[in-house]
N, C-alpha and C positions, 0 to 999 in steps of 0.2 A: 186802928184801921183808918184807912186814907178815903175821903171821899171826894170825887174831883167835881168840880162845877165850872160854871161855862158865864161869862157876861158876854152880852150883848147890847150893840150901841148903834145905831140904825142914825143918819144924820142924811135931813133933808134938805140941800141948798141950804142950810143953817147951822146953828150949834145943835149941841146933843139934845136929842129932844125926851129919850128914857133910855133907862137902864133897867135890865129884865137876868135875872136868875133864872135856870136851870138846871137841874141836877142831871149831871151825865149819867144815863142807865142800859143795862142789857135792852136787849131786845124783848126780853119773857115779861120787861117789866112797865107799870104804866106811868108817865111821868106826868108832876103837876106842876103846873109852875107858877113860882111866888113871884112878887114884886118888891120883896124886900126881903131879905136872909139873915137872920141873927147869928155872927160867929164874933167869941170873943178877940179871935187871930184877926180875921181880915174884915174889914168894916169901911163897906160903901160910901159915903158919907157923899163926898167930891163928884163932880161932874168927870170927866177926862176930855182934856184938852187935845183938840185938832187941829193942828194950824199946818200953814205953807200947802195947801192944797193945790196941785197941780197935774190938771186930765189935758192932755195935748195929744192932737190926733197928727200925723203925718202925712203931707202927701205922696201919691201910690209911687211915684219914681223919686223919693227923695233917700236920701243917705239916713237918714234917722231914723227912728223908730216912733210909736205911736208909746206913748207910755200915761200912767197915772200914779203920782208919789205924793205922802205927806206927813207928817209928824205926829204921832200922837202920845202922851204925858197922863199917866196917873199919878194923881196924889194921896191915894188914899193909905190910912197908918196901914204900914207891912204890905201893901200891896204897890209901891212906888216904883215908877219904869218908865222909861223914856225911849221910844223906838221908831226907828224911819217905816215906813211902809213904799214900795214898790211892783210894779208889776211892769212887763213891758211885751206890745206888739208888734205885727210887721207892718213895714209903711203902708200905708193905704187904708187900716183897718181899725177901726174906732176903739179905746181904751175900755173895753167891758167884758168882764170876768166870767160873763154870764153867771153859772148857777157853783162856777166853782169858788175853793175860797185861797187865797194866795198868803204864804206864810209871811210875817215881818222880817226885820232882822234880828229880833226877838221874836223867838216861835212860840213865844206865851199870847200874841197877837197875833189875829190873822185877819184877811178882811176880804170882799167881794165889793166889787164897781158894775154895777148895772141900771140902765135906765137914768144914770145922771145922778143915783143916789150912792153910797157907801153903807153897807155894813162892816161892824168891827167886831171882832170876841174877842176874849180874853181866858184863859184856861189858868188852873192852879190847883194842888191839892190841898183841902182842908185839914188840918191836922186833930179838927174835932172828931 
C-alpha cells in the first residue's frame, strides 16, 4: 500500500528556513505532524534550492502581465527534481496567490506567493 506525504518549505526573504512532514489523510482522520520522517526510499537529508526568484508587478495600462516565477532543485537520494515555478496576473494587480496554491511545471511541486513570502510542497508516494 502506497502512503502519500506532502513537504513543505515556507521561505522568508531568505533561504529555506525548514522542512516539515505531513502525512496526507481522510478527513475521519487526525493528523500529527513530524519534523523528520524515517523512509528507507526517500531521505530528506538536503535543503532544496531556490534561486532566479522573480515577483514583478505591472502597471494597470501596460502590455504585460504582473507575474512571480522561480527555480527550485531537490537533491535528495530518489527524491531528485528540478522545476520552474510560475504564476501569472493581470496588469495592475500585484503577484499574490493569496490562499491558493499554483502547480509547477512539475506537478510534484506547487507553491503559493503571499505577503512577500513563498511557500512550496512537494508530493510523492511512499512505497513503504
Amino acid at each position: 500500500m502506497y502512503s502519500a506525504f506532502q513537504i513543505i518549505v515556507f521561505l522568508l526573504n531568505s533561504p529555506v528556513l525548514f522542512t516539515v512532514a505531513f502525512p496526507l489523510i481522510g478527513p475521519e482522520a487526525v493528523a500529527t505532524p513530524s519534523t523528520k520522517r524515517q523512509s528507507t526510499t526517500y531521505i530528506e537529508e538536503l535543503p532544496w534550492q531556490v534561486n532566479d526568484i522573480f515577483a514583478f508587478t505591472a502597471y494597470e495600462n501596460s502590455a504585460q502581465n504582473s507575474s512571480i516565477s522561480f527555480n527550485v532543485v531537490d537533491m535528495n537520494i530518489n527524491l531528485v527534481l528540478n522545476t520552474n515555478c510560475l504564476a501569472t496576473f493581470p496588469a495592475g494587480q500585484s503577484p499574490d496567490t493569496g490562499g491558493s496554491w499554483f502547480f509547477c511545471e512539475d506537478r510534484h511541486f506547487s507553491f503559493k506567493y503571499t505577503g512577500g513570502q513563498i511557500g512550496i510542497q512537494r508530493t510523492w508516494d511512499d512505497p513503504e
